[in-house]
C-alpha positions in Angstrom: 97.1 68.9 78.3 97.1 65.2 76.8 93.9 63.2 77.0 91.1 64.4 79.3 91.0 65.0 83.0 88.2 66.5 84.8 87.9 68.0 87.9 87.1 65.9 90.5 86.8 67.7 93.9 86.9 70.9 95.1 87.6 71.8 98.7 88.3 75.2 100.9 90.0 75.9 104.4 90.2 79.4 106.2 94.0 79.7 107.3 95.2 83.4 108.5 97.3 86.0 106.5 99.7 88.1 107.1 97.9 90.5 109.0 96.4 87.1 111.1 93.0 87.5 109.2 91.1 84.7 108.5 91.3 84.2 104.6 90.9 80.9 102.0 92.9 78.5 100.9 90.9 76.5 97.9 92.6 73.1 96.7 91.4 71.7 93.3 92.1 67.8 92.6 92.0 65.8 89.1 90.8 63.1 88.0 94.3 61.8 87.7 95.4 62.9 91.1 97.4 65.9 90.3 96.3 69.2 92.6 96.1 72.7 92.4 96.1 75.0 95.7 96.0 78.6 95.9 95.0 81.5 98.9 93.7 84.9 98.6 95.3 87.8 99.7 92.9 91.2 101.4 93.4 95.1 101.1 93.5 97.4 103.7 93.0 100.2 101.4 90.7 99.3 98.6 87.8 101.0 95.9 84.4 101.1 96.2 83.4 99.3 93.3 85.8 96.2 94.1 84.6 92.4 94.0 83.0 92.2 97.0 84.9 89.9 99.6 82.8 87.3 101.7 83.0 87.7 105.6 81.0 86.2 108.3 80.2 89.0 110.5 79.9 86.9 113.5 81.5 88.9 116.4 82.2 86.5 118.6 85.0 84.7 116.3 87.8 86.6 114.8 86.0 89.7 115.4 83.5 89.5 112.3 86.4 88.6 110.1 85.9 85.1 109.9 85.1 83.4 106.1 83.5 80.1 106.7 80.3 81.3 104.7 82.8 81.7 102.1 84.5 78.6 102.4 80.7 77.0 102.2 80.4 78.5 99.4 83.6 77.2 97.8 82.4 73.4 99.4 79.0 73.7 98.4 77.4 75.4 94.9 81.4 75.8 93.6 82.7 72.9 93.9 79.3 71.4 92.5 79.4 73.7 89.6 83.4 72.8 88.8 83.4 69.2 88.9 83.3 67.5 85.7 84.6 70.6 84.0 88.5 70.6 81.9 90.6 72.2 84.0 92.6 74.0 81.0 89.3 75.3 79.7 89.9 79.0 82.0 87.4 80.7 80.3 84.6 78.4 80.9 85.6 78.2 84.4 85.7 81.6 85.3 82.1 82.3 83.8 80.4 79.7 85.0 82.0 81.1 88.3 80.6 84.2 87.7 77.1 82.6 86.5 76.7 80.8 89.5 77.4 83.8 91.8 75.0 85.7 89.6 75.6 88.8 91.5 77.1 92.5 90.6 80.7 92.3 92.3 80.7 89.0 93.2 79.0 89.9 96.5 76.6 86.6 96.7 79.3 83.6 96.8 82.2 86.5 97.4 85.7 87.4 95.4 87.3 85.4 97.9 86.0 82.2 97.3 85.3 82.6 93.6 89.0 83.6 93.0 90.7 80.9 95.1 88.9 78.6 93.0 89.7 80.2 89.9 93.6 80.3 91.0 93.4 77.0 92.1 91.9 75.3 88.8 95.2 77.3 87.1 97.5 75.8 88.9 96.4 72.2 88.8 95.8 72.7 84.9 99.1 74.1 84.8 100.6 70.9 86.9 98.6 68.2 84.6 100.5 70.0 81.6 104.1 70.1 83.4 104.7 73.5 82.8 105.3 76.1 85.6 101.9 78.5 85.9 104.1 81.7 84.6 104.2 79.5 81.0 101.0 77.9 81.0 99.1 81.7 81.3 101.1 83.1 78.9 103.1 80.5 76.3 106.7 80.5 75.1 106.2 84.2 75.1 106.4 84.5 78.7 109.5 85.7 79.6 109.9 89.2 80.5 111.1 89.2 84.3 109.3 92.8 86.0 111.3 95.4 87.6 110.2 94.9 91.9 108.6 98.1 92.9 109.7 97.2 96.5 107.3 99.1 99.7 110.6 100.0 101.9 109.1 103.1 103.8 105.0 102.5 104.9 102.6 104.9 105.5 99.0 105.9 105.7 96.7 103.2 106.7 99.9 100.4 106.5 101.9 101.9 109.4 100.1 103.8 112.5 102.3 106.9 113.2 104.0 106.6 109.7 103.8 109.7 106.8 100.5 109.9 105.4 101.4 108.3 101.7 100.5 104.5 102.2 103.6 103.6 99.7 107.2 104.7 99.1 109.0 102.5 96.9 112.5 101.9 95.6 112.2 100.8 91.6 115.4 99.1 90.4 115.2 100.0 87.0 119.1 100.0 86.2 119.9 96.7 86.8 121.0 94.1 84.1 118.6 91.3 85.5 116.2 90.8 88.3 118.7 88.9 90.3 120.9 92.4 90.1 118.1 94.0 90.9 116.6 92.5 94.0 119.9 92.8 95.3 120.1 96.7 94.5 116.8 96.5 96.6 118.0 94.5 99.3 121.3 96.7 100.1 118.9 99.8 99.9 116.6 98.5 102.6 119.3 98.0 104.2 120.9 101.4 104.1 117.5 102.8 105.1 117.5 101.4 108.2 120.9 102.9 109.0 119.4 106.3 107.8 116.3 105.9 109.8 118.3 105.0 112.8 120.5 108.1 112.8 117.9 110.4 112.1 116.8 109.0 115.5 113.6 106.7 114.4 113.1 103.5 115.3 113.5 100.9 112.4 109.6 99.0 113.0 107.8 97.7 110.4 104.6 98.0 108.8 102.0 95.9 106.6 103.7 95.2 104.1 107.4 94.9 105.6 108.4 98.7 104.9 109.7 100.9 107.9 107.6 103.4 109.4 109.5 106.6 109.8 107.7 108.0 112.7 106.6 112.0 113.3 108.5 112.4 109.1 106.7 114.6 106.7 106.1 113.0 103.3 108.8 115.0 101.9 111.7 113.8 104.4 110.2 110.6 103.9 111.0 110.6 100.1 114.7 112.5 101.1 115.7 109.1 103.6 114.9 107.3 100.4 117.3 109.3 98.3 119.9 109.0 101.1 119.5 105.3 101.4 119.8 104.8 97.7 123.6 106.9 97.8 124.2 105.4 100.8 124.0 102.0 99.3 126.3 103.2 96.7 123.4 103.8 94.1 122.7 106.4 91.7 119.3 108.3 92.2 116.9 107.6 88.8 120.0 106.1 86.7 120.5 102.8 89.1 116.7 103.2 91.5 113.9 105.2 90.9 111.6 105.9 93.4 107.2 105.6 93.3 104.8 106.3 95.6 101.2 105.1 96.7 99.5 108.0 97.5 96.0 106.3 98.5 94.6 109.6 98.4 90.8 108.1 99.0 91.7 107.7 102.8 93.1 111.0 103.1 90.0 112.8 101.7 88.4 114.8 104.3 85.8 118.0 103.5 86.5 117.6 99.9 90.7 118.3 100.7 93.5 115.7 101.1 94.9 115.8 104.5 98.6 115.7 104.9 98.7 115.7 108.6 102.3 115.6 109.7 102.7 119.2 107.0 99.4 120.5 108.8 98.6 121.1 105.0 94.8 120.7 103.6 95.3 119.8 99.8 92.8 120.5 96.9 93.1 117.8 93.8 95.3 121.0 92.2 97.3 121.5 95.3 98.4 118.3 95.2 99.1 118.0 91.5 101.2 120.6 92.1 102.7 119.0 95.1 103.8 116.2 92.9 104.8 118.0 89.7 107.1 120.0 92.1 108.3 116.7 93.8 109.0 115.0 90.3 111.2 117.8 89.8 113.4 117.4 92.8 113.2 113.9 93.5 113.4 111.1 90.9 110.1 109.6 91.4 109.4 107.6 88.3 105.8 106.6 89.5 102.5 107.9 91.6 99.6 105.2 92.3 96.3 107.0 93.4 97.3 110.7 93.7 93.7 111.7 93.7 90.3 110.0 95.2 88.8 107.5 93.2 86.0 109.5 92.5 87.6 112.2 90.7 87.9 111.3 87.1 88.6 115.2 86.0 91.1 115.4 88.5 92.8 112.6 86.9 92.7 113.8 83.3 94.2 116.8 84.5 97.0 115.8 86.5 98.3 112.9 83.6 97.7 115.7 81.0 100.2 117.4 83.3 102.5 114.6 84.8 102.1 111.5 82.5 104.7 112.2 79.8 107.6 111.8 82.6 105.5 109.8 85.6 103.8 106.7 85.5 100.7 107.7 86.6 98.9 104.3 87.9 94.9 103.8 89.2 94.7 101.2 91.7 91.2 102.6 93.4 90.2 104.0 90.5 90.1 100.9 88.0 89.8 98.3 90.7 91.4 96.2 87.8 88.0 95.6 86.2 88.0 96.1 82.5 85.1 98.5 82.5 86.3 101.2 84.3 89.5 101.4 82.5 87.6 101.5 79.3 86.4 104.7 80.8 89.9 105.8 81.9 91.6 105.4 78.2 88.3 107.4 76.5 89.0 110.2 79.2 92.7 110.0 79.2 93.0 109.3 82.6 96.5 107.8 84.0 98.7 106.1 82.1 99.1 102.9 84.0 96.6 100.5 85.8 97.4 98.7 88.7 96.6 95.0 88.1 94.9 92.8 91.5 93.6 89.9 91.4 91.5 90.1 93.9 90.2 93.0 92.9 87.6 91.9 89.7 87.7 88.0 91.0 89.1 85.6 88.5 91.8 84.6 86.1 90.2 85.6 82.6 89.1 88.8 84.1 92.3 90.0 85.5 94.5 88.8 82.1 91.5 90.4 80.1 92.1 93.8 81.7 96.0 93.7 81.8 96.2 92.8 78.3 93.7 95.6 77.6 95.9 98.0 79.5 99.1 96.7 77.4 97.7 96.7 74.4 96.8 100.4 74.1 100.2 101.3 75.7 99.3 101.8 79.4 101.3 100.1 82.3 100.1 97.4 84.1 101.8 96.5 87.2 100.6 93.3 89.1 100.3 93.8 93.0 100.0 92.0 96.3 97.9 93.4 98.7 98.6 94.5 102.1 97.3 91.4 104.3 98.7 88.5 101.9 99.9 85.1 102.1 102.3 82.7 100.8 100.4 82.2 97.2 103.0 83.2 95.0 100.9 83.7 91.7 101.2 87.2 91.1 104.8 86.1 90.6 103.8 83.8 87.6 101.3 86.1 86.5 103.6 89.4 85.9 105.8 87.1 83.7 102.9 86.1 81.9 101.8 88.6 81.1 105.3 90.1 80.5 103.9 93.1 82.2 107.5 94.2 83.2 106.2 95.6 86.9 105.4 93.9 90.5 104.3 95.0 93.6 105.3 92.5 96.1 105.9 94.6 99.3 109.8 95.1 101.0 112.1 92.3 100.9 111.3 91.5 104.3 108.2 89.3 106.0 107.8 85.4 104.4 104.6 86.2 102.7 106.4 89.1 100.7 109.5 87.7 100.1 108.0 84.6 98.6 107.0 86.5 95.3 110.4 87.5 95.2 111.9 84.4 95.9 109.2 82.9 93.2 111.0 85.6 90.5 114.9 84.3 91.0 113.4 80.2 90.1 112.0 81.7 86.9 114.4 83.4 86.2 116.9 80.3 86.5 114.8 78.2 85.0 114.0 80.7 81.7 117.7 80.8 81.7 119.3 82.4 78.7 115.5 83.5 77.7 115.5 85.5 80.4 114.9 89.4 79.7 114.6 91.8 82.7 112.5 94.7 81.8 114.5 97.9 83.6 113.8 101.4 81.9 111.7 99.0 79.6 109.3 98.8 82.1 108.3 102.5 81.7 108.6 102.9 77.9 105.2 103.9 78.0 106.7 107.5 79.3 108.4 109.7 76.8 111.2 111.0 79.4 111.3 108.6 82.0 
């Protein structure tokens, strides 16, 4: 950034997300007039130990779920503690966020409003230097395009009446570019409605834009995947792999994982050897949250048994925050963190931990979350980091889609510098 331009004003609004949940949308402007906006996104399904988001608990507007105490706080001490500062100095910005929250888990001003400040100081930093956000978070180096791990079948806590597993996903990992392979994606989706719809299940949607295959077991679930994939004219695990989000916290009952639609009760080794046998018939390249996100042992023992061939990825477990996945690599648990924003609660903290996770060799696919908004940063973000994964939901629903849509401009303007990551993506496995 040439010369010096402070911030000069800070200011929140609560708009709705996808799921029509109050949420924030935080605008940062410069001294010289150039802006920055960004919205956070909310989890349906999310860890204990996550950054605490702000809501106003007043029942009588949106049910509780209303976040004008959090847009105060954005307005008020925020804003005050922001203005004046560089907007290119992230680290500075993101502590003295955290300073003036002064709180464990962000719980006093809340994640929401501390990260839609955060994002929002990015992007107008990243506007005052002309470069897109994708290149001014990660320099020239950025410019590994991810392979779309795209939610086309939803479950669990996403999709009332849907298979218990919150998550299946098609992974294109054989196509040539991320063009090629949001259209592998696409024709898939497609296909899966036809197999849904001759199986006799209605085609409706869920959270995240996925179908809900009503009354299926997980297993037939993960078959109508299989058939979608050939009936698109796609080659199971050489063209798209398949991965699942197991959210196994909200299917812990009495100390077993219930798997309703089977009429099966699951201990943590019943269900690593549910998976170890379902990595051997189906070609399921990766499995988020396969145990609660209490059971550290449980995870050292199934990525001891899975993790050479399966990405093995803690969403719950690591809530992105670098501390906990410190613990994770000293007790060789999973091989692969999954990387929200939202999450830990600011910019630093979520490249800190990704490049943490990279840097020792673990995966470190960025994600959406299941009520989400048109913010299209996680886009920029997994090429920044050149991270080589996304989760950005099916390619259906405007708020999803956008990510997507976010990916093909990069990728056209990156032009001949362009590298899609495919298999790449999963180099961390021995036999992918």
């Amino acid at each position: 950034m040439t010369g010096s331009v402070e911030i000069a004003s800070v200011m929140a609004d609560e708009i709705i997300d996808s799921r029509g949940n109050p949420t924030l949308r935080t605008t940062v402007v410069l001294a010289d007039g150039t802006t920055g906006s960004a919205s956070v996104p909310s989890g349906t399904s999310t860890g204990q130990f996550e950054a605490v988001e702000l809501r106003d608990g007043d029942t009588g507007r949106y049910d509780g779920r209303g976040v004008l105490r959090a847009v105060s706080n954005v307005n008020g001490p925020i804003a005050q503690a922001l203005i004046g500062l560089q907007p290119d100095d992230q680290w500075r910005i993101d502590a003295t966020l955290i300073a003036v929250d002064g709180s464990e888990y962000k719980k006093r001003l809340g994640s929401n409003a501390i990260l839609s400040a955060s994002l929002a100081c990015a992007q107008a930093a990243a506007r005052a230097c002309e470069l897109p956000l994708f290149r001014y978070l990660g320099g020239d180096a950025a410019h590994v395009l991810p392979v779309p791990m795209l939610n086309v079948l939803n479950g669990g806590r996403h999709a009332h009446g849907g298979p218990d597993i919150q998550e299946f996903m098609v992974v294109p990992v054989g196509a040539s570019t991320f063009g090629e392979a949001l259209r592998y994606a696409v024709e898939t989706y497609h296909a899966l409605r036809e197999v849904l719809c001759e199986a006799g299940m209605r085609a409706n949607t869920g959270d995240e834009g996925g179908f809900v295959p009503t009354n299926a077991t997980n297993e037939r679930a993960v078959e109508m995947l299989v058939r979608a994939i050939e009936r698109a004219g796609y080659r199971p695990a050489d063209d798209i792999a398949i991965a699942l989000d197991v959210s196994a916290s909200s299917l812990l009952k009495n100390e077993t994982y219930a798997f309703a639609a089977e009429g099966a009760s699951l201990s943590a080794d019943d269900m690593i050897e549910c998976l170890a046998g379902w990595r051997r018939r189906y070609p399921i390249i990766s499995v988020e949250d396969p145990l609660a996100d209490s059971d550290w042992s449980g995870f050292a023992r199934l990525t001891a048994r899975l993790g050479d061939t399966m990405q093995v990825v803690g969403d719950d477990l690591f809530v992105s925050n670098r501390m906990f996945l410190v613990r994770g690599i000293a007790q060789r648990c999973c091989n692969a963190v999954l990387i929200k924003p939202n999450q830990v609660g600011t910019v630093t903290e979520t490249l800190d931990t990704a490049r943490m996770a990279i840097s020792v060799g673990y995966g470190a696919p960025v994600s959406h979350r299941s009520g989400d908004t048109l913010d299209t940063s996680i886009a920029d973000l997994a090429v920044a980091l050149n991270c080589g994964q996304i989760k950005a939901g099916a390619p259906a629903r405007g708020e999803r889609v956008a990510k997507y849509n976010r990916l093909l401009e990069i990728e056209k303007w990156l032009g001949a510098h362009a590298e899609y990551a495919g298999r790449g993506a999963f180099a961390h496995l021995k036999s992918p």
